[in-house]
MITI-232414 format. One record per residue (C-alpha): x, y, z; residue in one letter; residue number from 1; chain. Coordinates in steps of 0.2 Angstrom, whole numbers. Layout:
BEGIN
((X,Y,Z),A,NUM,A)
...
// end
This chain:
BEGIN
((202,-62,-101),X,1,A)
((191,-49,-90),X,2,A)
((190,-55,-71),X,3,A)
((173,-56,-64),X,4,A)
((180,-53,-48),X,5,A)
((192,-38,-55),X,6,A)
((179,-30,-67),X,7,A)
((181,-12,-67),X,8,A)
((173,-1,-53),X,9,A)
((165,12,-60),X,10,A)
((156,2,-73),X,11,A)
((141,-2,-62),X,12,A)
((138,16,-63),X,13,A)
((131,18,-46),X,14,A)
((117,6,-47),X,15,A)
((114,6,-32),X,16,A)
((119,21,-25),X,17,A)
((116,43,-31),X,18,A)
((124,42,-49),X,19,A)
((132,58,-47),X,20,A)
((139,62,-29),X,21,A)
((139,45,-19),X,22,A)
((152,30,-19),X,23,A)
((146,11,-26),X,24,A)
((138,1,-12),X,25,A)
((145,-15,-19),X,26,A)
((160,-23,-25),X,27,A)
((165,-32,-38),X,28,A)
((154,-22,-52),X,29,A)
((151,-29,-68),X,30,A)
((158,-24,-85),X,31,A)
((149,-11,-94),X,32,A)
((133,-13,-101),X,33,A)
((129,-14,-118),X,34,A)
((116,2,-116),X,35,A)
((120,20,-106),X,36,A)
((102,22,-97),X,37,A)
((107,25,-80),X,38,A)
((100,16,-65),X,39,A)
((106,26,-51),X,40,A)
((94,29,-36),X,41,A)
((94,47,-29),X,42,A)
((94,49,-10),X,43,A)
((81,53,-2),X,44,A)
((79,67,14),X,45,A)
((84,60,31),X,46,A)
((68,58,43),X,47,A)
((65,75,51),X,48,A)
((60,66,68),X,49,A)
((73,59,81),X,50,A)
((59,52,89),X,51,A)
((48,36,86),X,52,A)
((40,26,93),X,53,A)
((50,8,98),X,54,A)
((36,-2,101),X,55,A)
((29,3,81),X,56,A)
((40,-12,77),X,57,A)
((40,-30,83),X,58,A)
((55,-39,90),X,59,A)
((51,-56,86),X,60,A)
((64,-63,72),X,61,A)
((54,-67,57),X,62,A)
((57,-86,49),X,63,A)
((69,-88,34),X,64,A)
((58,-83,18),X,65,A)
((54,-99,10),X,66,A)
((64,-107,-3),X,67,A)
((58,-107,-21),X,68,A)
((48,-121,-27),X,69,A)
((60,-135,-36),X,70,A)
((51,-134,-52),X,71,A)
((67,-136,-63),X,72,A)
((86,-135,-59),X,73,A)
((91,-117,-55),X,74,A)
((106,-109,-51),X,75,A)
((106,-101,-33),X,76,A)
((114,-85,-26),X,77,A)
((127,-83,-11),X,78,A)
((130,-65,-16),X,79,A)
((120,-47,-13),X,80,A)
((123,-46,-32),X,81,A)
((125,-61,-44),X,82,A)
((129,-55,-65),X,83,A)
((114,-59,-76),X,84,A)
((126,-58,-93),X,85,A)
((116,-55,-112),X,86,A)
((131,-66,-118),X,87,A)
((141,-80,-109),X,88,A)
((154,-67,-106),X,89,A)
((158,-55,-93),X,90,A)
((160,-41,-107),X,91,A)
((143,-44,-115),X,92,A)
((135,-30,-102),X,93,A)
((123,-35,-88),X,94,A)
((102,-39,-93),X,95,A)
((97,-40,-73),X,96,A)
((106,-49,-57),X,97,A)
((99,-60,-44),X,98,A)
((100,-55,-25),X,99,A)
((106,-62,-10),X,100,A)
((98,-79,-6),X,101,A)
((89,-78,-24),X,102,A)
((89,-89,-38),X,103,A)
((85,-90,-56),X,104,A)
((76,-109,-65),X,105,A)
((90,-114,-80),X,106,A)
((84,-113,-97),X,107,A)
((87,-130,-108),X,108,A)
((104,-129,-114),X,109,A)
((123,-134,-110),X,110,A)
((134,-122,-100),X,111,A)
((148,-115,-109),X,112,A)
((164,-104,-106),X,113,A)
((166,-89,-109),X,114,A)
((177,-74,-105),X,115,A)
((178,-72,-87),X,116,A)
((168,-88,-81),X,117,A)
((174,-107,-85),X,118,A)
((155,-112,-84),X,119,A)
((139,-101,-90),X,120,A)
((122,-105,-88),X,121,A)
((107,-101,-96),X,122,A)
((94,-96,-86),X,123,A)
((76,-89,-88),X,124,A)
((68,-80,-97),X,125,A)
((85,-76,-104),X,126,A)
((104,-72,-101),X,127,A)
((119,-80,-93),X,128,A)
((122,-83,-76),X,129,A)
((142,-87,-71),X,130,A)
((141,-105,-59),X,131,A)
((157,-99,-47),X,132,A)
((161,-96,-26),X,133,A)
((145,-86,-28),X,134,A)
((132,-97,-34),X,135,A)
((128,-114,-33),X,136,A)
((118,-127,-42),X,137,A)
((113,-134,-25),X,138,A)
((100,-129,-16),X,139,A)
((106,-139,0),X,140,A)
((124,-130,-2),X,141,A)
((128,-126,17),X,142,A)
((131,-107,13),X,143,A)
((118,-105,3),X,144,A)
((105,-113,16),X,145,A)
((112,-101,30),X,146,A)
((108,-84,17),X,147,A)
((94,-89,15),X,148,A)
((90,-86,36),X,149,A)
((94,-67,31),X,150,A)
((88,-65,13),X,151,A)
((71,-51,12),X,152,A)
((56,-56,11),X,153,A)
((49,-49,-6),X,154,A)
((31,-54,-2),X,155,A)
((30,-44,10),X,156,A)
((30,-22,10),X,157,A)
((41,-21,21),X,158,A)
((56,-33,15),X,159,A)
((66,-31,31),X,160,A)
((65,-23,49),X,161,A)
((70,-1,47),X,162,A)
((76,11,59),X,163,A)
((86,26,60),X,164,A)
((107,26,64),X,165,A)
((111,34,81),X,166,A)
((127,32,75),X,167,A)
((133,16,74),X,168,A)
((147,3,69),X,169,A)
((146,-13,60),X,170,A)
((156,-27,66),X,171,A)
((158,-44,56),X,172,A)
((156,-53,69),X,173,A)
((151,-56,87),X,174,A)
((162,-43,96),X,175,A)
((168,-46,114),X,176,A)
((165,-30,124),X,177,A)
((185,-25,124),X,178,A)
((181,-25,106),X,179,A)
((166,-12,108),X,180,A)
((173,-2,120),X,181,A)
((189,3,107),X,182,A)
((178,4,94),X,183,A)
((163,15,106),X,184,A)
((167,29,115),X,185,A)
((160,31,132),X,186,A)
((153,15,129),X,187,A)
((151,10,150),X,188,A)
((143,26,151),X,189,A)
((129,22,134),X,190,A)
((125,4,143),X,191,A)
((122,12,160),X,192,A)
((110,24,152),X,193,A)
((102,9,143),X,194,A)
((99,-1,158),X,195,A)
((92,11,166),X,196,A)
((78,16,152),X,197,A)
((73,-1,154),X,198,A)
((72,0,171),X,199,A)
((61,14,169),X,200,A)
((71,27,177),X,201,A)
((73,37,162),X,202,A)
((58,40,153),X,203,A)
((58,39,134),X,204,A)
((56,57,132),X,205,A)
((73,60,142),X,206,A)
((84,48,136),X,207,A)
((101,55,131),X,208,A)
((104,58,110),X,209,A)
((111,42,108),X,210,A)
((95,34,114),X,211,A)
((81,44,108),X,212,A)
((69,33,101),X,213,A)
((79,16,103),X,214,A)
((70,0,110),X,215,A)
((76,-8,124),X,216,A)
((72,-23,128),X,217,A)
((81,-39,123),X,218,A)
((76,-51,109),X,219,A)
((77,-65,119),X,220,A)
((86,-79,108),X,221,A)
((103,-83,104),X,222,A)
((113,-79,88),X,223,A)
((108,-90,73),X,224,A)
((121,-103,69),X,225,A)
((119,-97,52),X,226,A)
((128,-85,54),X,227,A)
((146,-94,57),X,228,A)
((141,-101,38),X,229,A)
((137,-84,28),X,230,A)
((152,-81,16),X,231,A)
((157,-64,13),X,232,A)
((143,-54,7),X,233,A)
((146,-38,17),X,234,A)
((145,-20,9),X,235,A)
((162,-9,12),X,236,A)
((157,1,27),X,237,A)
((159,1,46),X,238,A)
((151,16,51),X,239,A)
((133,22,49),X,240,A)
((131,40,52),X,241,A)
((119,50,64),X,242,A)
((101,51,53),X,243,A)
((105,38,41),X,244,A)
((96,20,41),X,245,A)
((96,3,43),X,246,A)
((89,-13,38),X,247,A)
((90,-27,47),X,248,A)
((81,-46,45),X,249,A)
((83,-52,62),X,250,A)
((89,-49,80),X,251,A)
((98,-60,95),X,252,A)
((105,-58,111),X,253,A)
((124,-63,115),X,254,A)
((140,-53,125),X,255,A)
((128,-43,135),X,256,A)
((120,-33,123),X,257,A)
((107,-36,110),X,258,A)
((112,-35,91),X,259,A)
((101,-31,73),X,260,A)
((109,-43,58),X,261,A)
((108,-33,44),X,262,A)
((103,-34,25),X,263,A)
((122,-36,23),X,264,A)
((123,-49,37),X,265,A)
((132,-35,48),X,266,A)
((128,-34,67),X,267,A)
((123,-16,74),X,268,A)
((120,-15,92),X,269,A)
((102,-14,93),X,270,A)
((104,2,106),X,271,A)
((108,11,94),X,272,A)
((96,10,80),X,273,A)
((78,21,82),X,274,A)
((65,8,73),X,275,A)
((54,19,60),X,276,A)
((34,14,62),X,277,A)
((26,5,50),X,278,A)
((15,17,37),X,279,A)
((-1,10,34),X,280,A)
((-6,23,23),X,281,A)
((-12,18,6),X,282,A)
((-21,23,-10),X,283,A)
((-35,18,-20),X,284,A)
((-39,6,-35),X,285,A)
((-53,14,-46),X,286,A)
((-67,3,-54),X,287,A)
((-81,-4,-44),X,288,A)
((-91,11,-42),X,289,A)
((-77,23,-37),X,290,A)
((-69,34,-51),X,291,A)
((-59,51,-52),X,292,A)
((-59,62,-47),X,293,A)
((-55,61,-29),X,294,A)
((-50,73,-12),X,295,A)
((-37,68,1),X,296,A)
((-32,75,13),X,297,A)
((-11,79,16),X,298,A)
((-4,86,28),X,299,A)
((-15,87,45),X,300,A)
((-34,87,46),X,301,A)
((-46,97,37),X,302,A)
((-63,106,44),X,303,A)
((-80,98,36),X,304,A)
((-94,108,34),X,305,A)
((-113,109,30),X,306,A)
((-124,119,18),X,307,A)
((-138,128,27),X,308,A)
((-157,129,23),X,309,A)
((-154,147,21),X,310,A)
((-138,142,8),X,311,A)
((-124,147,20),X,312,A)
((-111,135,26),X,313,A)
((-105,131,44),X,314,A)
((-92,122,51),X,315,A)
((-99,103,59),X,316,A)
((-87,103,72),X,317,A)
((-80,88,63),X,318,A)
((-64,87,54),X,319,A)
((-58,73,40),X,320,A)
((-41,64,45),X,321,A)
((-28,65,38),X,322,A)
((-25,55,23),X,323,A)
((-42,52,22),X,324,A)
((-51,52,5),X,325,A)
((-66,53,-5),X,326,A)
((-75,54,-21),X,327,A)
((-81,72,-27),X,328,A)
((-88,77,-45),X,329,A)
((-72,89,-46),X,330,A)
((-85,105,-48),X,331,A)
((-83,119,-35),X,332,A)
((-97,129,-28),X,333,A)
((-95,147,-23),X,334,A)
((-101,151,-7),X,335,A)
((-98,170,-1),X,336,A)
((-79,171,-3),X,337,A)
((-76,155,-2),X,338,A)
((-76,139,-13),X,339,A)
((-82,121,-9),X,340,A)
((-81,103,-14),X,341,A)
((-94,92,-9),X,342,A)
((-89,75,-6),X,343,A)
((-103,62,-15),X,344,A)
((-98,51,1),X,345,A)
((-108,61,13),X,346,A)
((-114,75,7),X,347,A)
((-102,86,18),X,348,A)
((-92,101,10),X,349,A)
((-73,104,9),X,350,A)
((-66,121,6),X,351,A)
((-55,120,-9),X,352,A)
((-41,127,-1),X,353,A)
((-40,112,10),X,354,A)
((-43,100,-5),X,355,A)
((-29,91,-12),X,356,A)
((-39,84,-28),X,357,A)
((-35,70,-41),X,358,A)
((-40,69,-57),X,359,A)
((-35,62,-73),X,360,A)
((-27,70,-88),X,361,A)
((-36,74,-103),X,362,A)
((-28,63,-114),X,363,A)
((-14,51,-116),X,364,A)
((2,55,-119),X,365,A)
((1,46,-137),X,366,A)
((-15,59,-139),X,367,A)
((-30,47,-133),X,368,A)
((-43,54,-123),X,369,A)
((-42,48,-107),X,370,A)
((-60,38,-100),X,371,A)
((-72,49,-92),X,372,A)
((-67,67,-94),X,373,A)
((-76,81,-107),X,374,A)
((-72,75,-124),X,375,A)
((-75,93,-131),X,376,A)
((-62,99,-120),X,377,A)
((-48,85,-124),X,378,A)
((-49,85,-143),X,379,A)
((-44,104,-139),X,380,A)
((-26,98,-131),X,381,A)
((-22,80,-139),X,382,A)
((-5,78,-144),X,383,A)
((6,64,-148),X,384,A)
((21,68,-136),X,385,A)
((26,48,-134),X,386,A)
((20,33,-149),X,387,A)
((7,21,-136),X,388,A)
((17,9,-128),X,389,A)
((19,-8,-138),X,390,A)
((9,-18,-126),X,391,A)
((-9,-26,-122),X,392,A)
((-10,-15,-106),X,393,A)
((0,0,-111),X,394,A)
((3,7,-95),X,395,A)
((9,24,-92),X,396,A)
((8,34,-75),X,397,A)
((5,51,-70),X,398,A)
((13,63,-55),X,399,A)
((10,80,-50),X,400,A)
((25,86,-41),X,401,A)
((16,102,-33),X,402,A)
((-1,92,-28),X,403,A)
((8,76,-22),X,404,A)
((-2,63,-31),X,405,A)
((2,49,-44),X,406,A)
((-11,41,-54),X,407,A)
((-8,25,-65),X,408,A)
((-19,21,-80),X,409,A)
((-18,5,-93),X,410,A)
((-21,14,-108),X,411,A)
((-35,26,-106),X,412,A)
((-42,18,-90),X,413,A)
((-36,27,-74),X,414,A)
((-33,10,-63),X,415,A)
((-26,18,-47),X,416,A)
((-23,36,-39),X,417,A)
((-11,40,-21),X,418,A)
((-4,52,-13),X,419,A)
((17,52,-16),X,420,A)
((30,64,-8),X,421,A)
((41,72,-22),X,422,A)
((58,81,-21),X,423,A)
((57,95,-6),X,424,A)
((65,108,-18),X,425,A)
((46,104,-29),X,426,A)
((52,106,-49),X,427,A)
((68,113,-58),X,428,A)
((73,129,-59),X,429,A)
((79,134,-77),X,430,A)
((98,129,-81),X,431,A)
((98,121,-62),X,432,A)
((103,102,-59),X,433,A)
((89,95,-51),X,434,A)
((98,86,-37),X,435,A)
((106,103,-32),X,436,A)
((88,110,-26),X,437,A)
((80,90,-21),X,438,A)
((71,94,-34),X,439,A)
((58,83,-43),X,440,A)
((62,82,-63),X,441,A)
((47,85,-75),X,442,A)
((45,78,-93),X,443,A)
((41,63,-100),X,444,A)
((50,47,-95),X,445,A)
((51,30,-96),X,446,A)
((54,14,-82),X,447,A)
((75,12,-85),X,448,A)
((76,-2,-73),X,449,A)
((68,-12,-58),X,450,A)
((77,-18,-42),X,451,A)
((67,-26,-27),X,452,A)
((79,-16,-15),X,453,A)
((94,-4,-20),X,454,A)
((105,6,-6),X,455,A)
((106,23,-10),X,456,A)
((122,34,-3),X,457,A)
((130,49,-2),X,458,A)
((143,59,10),X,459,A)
((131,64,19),X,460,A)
((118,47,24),X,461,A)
((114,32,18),X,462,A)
((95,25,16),X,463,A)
((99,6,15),X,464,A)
((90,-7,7),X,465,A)
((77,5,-2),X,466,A)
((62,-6,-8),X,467,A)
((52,-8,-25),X,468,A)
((64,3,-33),X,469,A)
((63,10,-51),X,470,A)
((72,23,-61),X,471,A)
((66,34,-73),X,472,A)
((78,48,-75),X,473,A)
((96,47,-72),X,474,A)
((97,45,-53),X,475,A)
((78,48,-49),X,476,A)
((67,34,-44),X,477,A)
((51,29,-40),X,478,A)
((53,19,-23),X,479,A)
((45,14,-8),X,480,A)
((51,26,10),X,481,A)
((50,18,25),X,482,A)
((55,32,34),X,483,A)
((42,45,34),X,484,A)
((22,44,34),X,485,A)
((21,62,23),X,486,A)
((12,58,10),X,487,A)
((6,73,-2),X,488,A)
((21,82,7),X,489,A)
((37,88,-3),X,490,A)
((48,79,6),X,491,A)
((63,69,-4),X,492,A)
((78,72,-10),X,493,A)
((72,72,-29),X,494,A)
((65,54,-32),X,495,A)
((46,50,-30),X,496,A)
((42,42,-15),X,497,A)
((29,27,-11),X,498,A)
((19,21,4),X,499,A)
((25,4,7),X,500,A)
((10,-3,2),X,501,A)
((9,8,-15),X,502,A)
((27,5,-19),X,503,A)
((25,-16,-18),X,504,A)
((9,-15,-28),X,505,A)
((16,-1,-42),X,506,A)
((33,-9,-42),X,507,A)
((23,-28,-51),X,508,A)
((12,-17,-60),X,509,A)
((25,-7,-69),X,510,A)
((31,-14,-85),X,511,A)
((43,-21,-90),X,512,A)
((39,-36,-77),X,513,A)
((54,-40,-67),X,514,A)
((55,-59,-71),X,515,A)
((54,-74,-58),X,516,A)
((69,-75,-45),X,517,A)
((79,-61,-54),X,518,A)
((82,-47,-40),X,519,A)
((84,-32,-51),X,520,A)
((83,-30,-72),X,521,A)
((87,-16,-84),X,522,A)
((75,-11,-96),X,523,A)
((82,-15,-113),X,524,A)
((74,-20,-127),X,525,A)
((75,-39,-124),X,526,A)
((63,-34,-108),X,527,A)
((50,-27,-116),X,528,A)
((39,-11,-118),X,529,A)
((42,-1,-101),X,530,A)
((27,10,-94),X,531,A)
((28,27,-97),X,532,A)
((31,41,-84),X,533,A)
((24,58,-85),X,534,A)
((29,70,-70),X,535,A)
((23,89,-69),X,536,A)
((21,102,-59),X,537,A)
// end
């Protein structure tokens, strides 16, 4: 009989981790699946600033998420990562998994034993889920109740507090401060520093290496009770290195310093973590008037100008932010040895070199012309490359690596368009692996698998927590990055990444859907049609 708790470890194929040069984040993986798509995330680039600013976000402690609605009995998860098996068995290969503090309605049905698991439950929409010290059919179990103070909240973007390790360690519990100091070097020395950068006798901007960036001041409150209940749901790591990140849920005062929880119920000390600001930045749902193609603006602002009564073109003075945006009919207008866009918002003129412009593709990748572009034009390039998606929206996405934009379309309807940050190393380069260069692979893909947050690690960092992640080739992913603001820019370590704000709203407009209370799904055949992705240069 296979062991849900001794299942081999490599079979998870780093699911939550880069496939190829990282180590698992979790234990106790599952057997192998019944398919070999991958659903490895790939790292992305550590934030190239040391510096943020600590009041970007909020100390107050958000409230437990709220618990599901009893519509039905359901089994509940104490775990980061709970089996949903095809079969009752723990060798019929993995459908999806619920996260920690989650839970999954039961289908009709009898549990039954099966290898591995003594009780199997069918849950919804389908699969089987193991009823052992990880779950419970009680949503009053004392362990589960104290998870669920710490469990993300998916409703929002931003699914837990982020910052950046000053180098840090993780301790289990509450340490006394003997504890710190052998496990902290000059850790006297750290605190003096920190006591007086509240005081205000060392300004922000001065503050030694270790807390560049970090917020000071207390949280005020006392550890949660919960936390004497949480069973063991930690990741194997007690160290976070220098650049790499963290997530954490809440924050408490206690042994004289003040402490984060993280998404693994770990304590860091809050002095050394750099909190990221929250982007804001978002894109634009088309309809209503507002249509490709469109300009933003990436990287820094851009000059407007005006168009003269004698038909030259000055500078206003004025400038467009950046990430601004706006509609344009696409057709550039040569003026002395220059070339302009006009913006049908305003009348004002951008040089095309300062231009990043998004429009659609001619046609589908099943060959359709796409709504609103020269039909003359696309009948000249239509190719079937893919068969159309088996579904009532058909959903398919389109990326430019180079340009730094995504658009997503149901069918031939362009429905949304953004700015995204590709791999820094921009596309391929013949006969080189793409993660060697952080390079941004082009083609034709498909959505492998969903997972509403998935670490991703390697030697060198780990980004924990990632949100609204989403594989479609091998270890690359399209996934929310909560710690940059450059969108347009190449900027990752090969995946595509998503403004908050995009990544929430792409991740449930993708298909397949992920299905009610399951954490993370692969897209097999049982899920339904996926949405297709085209990435190119």
């Amino acid at each position: 009989m296979l062991s849900l708790e001794r299942a081999p470890a490599g079979t998870l194929l780093c699911l939550l981790s880069i496939g190829a040069c990282a180590r698992s984040s979790t234990s106790g993986a599952p057997p192998p699946a019944a398919s070999s798509d991958s659903v490895a995330v790939a790292p992305a680039a550590p934030s190239a600033s040391a510096t943020v600013a600590a009041s970007a976000v909020p100390t107050a402690s958000a409230s437990a998420p709220p618990a599901p609605a009893p519509d039905g009995p359901r089994i509940y998860s104490k775990r980061r990562h709970v089996w949903i098996f095809y079969e009752p068995s723990a060798s019929s290969g993995w459908a999806g998994f619920l996260g920690l503090g989650g839970s999954v309605r039961l289908r009709p049905g009898n549990p039954r034993a099966g290898d591995g698991c003594a009780s199997f439950y069918p849950v919804e929409p389908r699969g089987w889920v193991c009823l052992n010290d990880k779950t419970t059919l009680d949503p009053d179990d004392p362990e589960y109740v104290a998870i669920r103070r710490f469990a993300p909240r998916l409703e929002s973007p931003f699914p837990h507090h982020y910052g950046e390790s000053r180098g840090t360690p993780r301790y289990l519990t509450i340490p006394t401060p003997e504890q710190q100091r052998k496990r902290e070097a000059q850790l006297d020395e750290h605190l003096r520093n920190l006591e007086l950068l509240r005081e205000g006798k060392i300004l922000p901007e001065n503050a030694p290496p270790g807390l560049r960036g970090v917020d000071p001041r207390p949280a005020g409150q006392p550890p949660p009770e919960e936390l004497a209940r949480v069973p063991h749901v930690q990741e194997e790591r007690d160290y976070i290195k220098p650049l790499s990140t963290i997530a954490w849920s809440t924050e408490f005062d206690a042994e004289g310093r003040t402490w984060l929880v993280t998404a693994d119920v770990m304590l860091v000390p809050k002095d050394r973590v750099s909190p990221y600001p929250a982007s804001t930045f978002h894109g634009e749902h088309l309809g209503d008037g507002l249509s490709l193609p469109l300009v933003f603006i990436r990287e820094k602002p851009r000059p407007k100008y005006r168009k003269m009564p004698d038909g030259t073109v000055q500078p206003t003075g004025e400038s467009w932010p950046r990430h601004a945006r706006f509609p344009t009919d696409g057709q550039a207008i040569a003026i002395g040895e220059k070339s302009f866009l006009v913006s049908k918002a305003d009348g004002m003129l951008i040089d095309v070199d300062d231009a990043t412009v998004v429009k659609p593709s001619l046609t589908t990748p099943w060959g359709a012309i796409v709504d609103g572009v020269p039909e003359e034009e696309a009948r000249k390039v239509a190719v079937q490359r893919v068969p159309p998606p088996d579904s009532p929206r058909k959903t398919w996405v389109e990326v430019s690596v180079l340009s730094g934009w995504l658009i997503a379309y149901e069918g031939t309807r362009p429905v949304f368009a953004t700015l995204i940050a590709p791999g820094r190393g921009g596309v391929p380069r013949r006969g080189v692996d793409p993660l060697k260069d952080a390079a941004t692979p082009v083609g034709t893909f498909r959505i492998d698998g969903k997972f509403w947050t998935a670490t991703m690690a390697n030697d060198a960092f780990v980004h924990s927590d990632v949100p609204f992640a989403q594989n479609f080739h091998g270890p690359h992913a399209l996934h929310m990055a909560y710690w940059h603001d450059d969108w347009g820019q190449k900027k990752s370590g090969g995946c595509i990444n998503l403004s908050p704000e995009d990544a929430r709203w792409f991740f449930l407009w993708t298909e397949p859907a992920i299905p009610d209370g399951w954490y993370g799904v692969r897209s097999d055949k049982d899920a339904g049609p996926a949405t297709i992705v085209v990435v190119h240069s």
